[in-house]
N, C-alpha and C positions, 0 to 999 in steps of 0.2 A: 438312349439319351436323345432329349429333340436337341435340334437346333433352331438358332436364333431366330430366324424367320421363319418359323413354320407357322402356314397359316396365311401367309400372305403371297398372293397373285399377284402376279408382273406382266402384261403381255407386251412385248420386244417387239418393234415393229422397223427396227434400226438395221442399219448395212454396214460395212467395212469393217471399221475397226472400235472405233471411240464410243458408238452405242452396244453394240453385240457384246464387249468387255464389261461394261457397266452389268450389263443382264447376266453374264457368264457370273462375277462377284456376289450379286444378290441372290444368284441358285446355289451355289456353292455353300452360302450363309443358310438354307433352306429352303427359300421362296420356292414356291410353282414358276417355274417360268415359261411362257408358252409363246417361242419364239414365229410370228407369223411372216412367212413369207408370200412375192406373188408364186405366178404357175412357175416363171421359169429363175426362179431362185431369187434369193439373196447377192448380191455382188459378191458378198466374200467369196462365195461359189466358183465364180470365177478366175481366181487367181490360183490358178496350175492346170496343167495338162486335160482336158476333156475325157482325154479315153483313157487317163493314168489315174484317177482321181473318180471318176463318175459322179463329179459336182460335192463331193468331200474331201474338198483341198485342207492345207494344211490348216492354212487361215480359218476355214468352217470349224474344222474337227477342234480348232483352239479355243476359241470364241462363243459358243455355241455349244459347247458342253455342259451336260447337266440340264438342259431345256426339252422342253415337248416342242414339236416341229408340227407348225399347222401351216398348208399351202390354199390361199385364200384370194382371190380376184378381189381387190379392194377399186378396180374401176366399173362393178358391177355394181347396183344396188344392192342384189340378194348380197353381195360380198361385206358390204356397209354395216348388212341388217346382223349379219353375225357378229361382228366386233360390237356393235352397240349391245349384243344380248352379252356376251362376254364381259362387257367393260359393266354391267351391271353388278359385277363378283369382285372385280379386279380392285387391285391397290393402286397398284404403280401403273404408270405408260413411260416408256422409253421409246422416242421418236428422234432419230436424225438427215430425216428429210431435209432436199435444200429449201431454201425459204419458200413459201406459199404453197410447198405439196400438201402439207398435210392438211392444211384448208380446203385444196383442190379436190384431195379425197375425202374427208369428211370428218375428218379423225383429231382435228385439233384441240386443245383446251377449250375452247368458249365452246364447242358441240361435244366433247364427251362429258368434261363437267357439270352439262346440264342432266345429263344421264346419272353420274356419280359425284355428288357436292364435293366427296369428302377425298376425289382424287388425287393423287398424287405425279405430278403427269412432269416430265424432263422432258425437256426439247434442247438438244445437245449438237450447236451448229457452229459455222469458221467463224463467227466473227459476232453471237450474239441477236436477238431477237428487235434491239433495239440499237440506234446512233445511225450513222451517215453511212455505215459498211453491212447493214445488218444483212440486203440483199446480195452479198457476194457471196458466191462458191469459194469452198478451199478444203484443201487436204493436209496432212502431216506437215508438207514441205513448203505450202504456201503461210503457216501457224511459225515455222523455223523464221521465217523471213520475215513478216508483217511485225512481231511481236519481239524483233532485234536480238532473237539467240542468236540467230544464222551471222549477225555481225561479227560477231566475238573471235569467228573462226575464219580460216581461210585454206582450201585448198592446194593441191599439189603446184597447179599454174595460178595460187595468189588469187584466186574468188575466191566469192563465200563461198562457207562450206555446205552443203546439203547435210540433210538427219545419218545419210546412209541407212543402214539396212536396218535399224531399229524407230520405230514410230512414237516418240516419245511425246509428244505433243499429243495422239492419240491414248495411247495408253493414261499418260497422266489426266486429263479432263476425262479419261472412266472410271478413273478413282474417285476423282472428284464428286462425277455424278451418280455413282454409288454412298457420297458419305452424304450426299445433300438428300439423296433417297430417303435412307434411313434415317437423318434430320428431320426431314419433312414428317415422318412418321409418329416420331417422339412427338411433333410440334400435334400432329393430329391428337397423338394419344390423351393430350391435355387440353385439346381444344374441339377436339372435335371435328372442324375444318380442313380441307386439302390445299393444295395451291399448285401453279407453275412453277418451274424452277429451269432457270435458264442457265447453262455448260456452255462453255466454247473454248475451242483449239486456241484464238485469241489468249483469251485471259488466262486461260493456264500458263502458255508462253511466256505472258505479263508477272505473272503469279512465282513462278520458278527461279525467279532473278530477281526476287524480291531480297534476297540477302547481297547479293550484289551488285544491284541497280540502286543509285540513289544520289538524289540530288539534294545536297543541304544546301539550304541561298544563301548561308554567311561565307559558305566555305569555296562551292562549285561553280556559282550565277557566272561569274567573270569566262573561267574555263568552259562550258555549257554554251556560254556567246562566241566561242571561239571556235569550239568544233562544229557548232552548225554553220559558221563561217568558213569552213574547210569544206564542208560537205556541201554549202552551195557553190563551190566556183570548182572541186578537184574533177569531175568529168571534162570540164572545159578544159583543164590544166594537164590532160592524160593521166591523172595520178590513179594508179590500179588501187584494189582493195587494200591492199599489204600497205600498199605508202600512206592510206589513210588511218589506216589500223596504228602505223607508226609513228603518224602525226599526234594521234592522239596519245598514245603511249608515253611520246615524248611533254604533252603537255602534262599529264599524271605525273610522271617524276619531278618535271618542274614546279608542280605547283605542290604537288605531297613533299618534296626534298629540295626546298628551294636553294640550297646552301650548293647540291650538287655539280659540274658540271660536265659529267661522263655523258658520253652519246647513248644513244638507243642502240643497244647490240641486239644480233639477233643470228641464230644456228643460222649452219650452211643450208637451209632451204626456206621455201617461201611460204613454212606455217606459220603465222602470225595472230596475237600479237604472243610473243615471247620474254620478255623480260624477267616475268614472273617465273618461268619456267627452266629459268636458268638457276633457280635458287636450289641447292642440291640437297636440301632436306625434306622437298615436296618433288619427284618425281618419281617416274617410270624406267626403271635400270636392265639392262639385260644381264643374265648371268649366264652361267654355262649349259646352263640347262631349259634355258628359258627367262620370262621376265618376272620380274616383282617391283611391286609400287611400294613407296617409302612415305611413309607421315609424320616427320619428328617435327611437328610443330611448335613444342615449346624449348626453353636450353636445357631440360635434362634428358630429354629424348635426343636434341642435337649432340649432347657431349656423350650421351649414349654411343650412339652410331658411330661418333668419331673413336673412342675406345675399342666397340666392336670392332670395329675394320682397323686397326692401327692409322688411322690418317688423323694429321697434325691441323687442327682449325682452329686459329682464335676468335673467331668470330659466331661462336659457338651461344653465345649468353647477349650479343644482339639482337635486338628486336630488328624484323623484316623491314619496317619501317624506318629504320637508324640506319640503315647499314651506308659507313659511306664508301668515297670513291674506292679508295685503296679498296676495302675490306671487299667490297662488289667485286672487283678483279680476283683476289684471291680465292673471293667464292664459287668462281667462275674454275679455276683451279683447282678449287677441292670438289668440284663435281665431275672434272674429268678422274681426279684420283681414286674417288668412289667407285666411277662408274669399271676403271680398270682393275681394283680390288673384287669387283663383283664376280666379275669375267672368271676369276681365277676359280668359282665352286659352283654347286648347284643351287637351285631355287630352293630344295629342301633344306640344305646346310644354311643358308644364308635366314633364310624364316627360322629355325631351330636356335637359331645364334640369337637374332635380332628380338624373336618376342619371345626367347627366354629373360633377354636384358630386359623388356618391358616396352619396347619399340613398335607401334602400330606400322605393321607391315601386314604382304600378304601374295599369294601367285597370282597372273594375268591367266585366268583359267577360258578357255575355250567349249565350246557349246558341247564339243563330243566329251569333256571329261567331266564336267559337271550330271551326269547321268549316274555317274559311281561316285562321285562327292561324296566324303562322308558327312557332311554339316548339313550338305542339301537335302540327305536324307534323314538326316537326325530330325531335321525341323518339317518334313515331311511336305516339302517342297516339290519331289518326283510323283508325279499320277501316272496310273495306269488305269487308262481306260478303255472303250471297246465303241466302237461303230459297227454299225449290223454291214454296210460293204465294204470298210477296208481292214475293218478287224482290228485287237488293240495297238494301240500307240498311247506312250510315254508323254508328256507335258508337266512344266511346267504348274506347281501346284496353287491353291490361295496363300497372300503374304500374310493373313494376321491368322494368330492365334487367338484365342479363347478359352480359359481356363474350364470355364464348367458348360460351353455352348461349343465344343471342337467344329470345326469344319472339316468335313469327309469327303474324298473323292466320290463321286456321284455320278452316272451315267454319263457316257461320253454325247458327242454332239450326233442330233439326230440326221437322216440322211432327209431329202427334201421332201417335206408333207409324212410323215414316218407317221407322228401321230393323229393326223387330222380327223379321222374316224373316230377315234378315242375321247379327243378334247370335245369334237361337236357331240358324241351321247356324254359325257361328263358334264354339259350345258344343257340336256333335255332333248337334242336329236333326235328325232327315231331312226332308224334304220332306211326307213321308205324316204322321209324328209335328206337323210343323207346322200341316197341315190341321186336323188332329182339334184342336190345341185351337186356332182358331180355327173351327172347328164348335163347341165347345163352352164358347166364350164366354172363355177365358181368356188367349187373346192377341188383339190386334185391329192 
C-alpha cells in the first residue's frame, strides 16, 4: 500500500527541534526525505554525551528518523553546486536558519526558486521573516515568553514559568509547518506554482491561546487599560510575578462578577494564577495510587462525581461563571472533600467508577509506562526503530491516522552522512565524481 507522499522529495536543511520534526512528519507520510547536514553535524547532534551517543543523541535518533543522511560543506561552492543539482528534483525545502544564513549560504527562496519555480520552500524561524523582530534569535523558551504563555504561569519562587522539559513551542510550529507543506502542495497541484511559506515559534505561541486570549472592546477595553497600567509601574512598586498575576485575577472576577465581593484566594504556594483551579470539578487529584485528572465540566457530569464519591454539593448545576460568594467557599470545601475521598482507593478503582458513570477522567501517566500503554499501542503510537550505531530504540509514533494511506514506522534516524554516497549517485554521481569531493572536503 503507498503512502500519502510518495513521490515527493523534501531536502531538511534544518537543526534543533521545530524544522528536523516538520521533516521527520512528512517521511513518515512517505516523502524521501534527505536530511543534509554540515561535516560536523546537525545541532541536535549535540545534545548528549559524545562518547555515549557517537553523535546519535536522543534528539537525533527522534527527529531525524525516516530520512537519508547526506553530510555536505554548504560553505563550499562544490557544496552549493550539489544542493542546486538536488533542488532540481526536490518538492519541499525546510530551512531553520537564523535570519540571513540562508542567503549567506546560497540556499534561500529567491535563489533556489529560480532553479525550481514550483518549490515549496519553509523557512521556519523565532519570530517570522518579516516586522520589527524578524532579525532576532530565539528558541523554545524565548517563543514561552515573547508570545505571553510563560505569563500565565508561575514558578516555585513566584516567576514565570519556563516550558520545562518539553518544547512545545517547537513541536507545535512542526505541525504547523508540516500542514502548510502539504497545503502548499494541494495549492501547486491546482496551480501549478510553489511559494514561501513562513513558521515561527512566535505565532504558534500567539496561535495556541487563541481560545483563551481575547479581547472584546465592548467588554475588556476599560480592564485591558488597567492592566497595562499595572504592568507599567509594578517593577517600580516591587510587585513580583504572582502579585501581578493576582492583580489581574482580581480584575477578572471583578469585572466578569461584578456583584462579587470575595478576595482573590489562592493555595498555600506561589503557583499562580489560581482561582480557576480551585474549582473542584476541573483538577488534578491524588489517589492512593497515584493521580488522575477530573473533567466534569458540565452539571451532569458534576452531579455525577458528586453521587460517585458520596460528597454533598449544591452547587453542582451552576455555571462557573454564576457561582457566587457563598457557593465559591463551599466549593473551595467540596474540593478538599473529593480530594480526601480520592486518597481513600486507587487510580484504577476511581477511573473504573467515574467513566463507568460517564465522567471524563483519566491517570497522570509517566514516560516509563506509557511504553506498555494499551491505547498507545492500540493506536500504534510505540515505534521501533534501528540505528546502524546505537541499535533499536522505542519512540514515540506519527499522531494522525489515515484510513486508506496508513503511516508506517520507517527506518530509524541516520548516523551522520550514512547515506551521502547513495543520495549523490541517486543524483547522477559517479563514483570518481564522488571521490573528489570527499577528497576535497565537501561531502564526508
Amino acid at each position: 500500500m503507498s503512502s500519502i507522499l510518495d513521490g515527493i522529495l523534501v531536502l531538511d536543511f534544518s537543526e534543533y527541534i521545530a524544522g528536523p520534526y516538520a521533516g521527520a512528519l512528512l517521511a513518515d507520510m512517505g516523502a524521501e526525505v534527505i536530511k543534509i547536514e554540515p561535516p560536523d553535524g546537525g545541532e541536535e547532534r549535540r545534545f548528549g554525551g559524545a562518547a555515549r551517543y557517537r553523535g546519535n543523541t536522543r534528539m537525533s535518533l527522534s527527529l531525524n528518523r525516516g530520512k537519508k543522511g547526506l553530510c555536505l560543506n554548504l560553505k563550499k561552492e562544490e557544496g552549493r553546486q550539489v544542493v542546486y543539482k538536488l533542488v532540481e528534483k526536490a518538492d519541499i525545502i525546510i530551512q531553520n536558519f537564523v535570519p540571513g544564513a540562508a542567503e549567506r549560504l546560497g540556499i534561500d527562496y529567491d535563489t533556489l526558486s529560480k532553479i525550481k519555480k514550483d518549490l515549496v520552500f519553509i523557512s521556519s524561524t523565532a519570530f517570522g521573516d518579516i516586522g520589527p523582530y524578524r532579525l532576532r534569535k530565539g528558541f523554545d523558551i524565548i517563543a514561552h515568553a515573547a508570545s505571553g504563555i510563560m505569563s500565565n504561569y508561575a514558578d516555585e519562587e513566584g516567576r514565570p514559568r519556563g516550558p520545562g522539559g518539553l518544547a512545545y513551542m517547537d513541536m507545535g510550529t512542526a505541525m504547523l509547518s508540516a500542514l502548510a507543506a502539504v497545503s502548499a502542495l494541494f495549492h501547486r497541484f491546482k496551480t501549478g506554482e510553489g511559494q514561501k511559506i513562513e513558521t515561527s515559534l512566535f505565532n504558534t505561541g500567539m496561535a495556541m491561546q487563541s481560545s483563551s486570549k481575547m479581547l472584546i472592546e465592548e467588554l475588556d477595553t476599560e480592564r485591558n487599560e488597567e492592566e497595562m497600567r499595572i504592568l507599567k509601574s509594578a517593577h517600580q512598586e516591587g510587585k513580583t510575578h504572582t502579585q501581578i498575576i493576582d492583580a489581574f485575577s482580581e480584575l477578572r472576577i471583578r469585572t466578569e462578577q461584578p456583584d462579587t465581593t470575595r478576595p482573590i484566594e489562592v493555595p498555600d504556594c506561589n503557583h499562580r494564577p489560581s482561582d480557576r483551579l480551585t474549582y473542584p470539578y476541573y483538577r488534578v487529584y491524588q489517589t492512593s495510587s497515584g493521580y488522575i485528572g477530573i473533567a466534569a465540566l458540565n452539571a451532569k457530569h458534576r452531579n455525577t462525581v458528586s453521587e460517585v464519591l458520596g460528597i454533598e454539593d449544591k452547587g453542582t448545576n451552576v455555571q462557573m461563571g454564576d457561582i457566587s460568594d457563598d457557593l465559591y467557599y463551599q466549593q473551595k470545601e467540596v474540593m478538599r472533600k473529593i480530594e480526601d475521598k480520592l486518597k481513600t482507593n486507587s487510580n484504577e478503582h476511581w477511573i473504573e467508577k467515574l467513566e463507568g458513570a460517564g465522567v471524563p477522567c483519566g491517570p497522570v501517566n509517566y514516560a516509563s509506562t506509557l511504553w506498555e500503554d494499551p491505547q498507545a499501542q492500540a493506536v500504534d503510537m510505540i515505534w521501533q526503530l534501528q540505528n546502524s550505531e546505537i541499535g533499536n530504540y522505542k519512540m514515540p509514533g506519527h499522531p494522525i491516522r489515515f484510513s486508506k494511506t496508513p503511516v508506517n514506522p520507517g527506518d530509524g534516524a541516520p548516523t551522520l552522512g550514512e547515506h551521502s554516497v547513495d543520495v549523490l549517485k541517486q543524483f547522477g554521481y559517479s563514483e570518481t565524481e564522488i571521490e573528489m569531493l570527499k577528497k576535497d572536503e565537501v561531502v564526508k
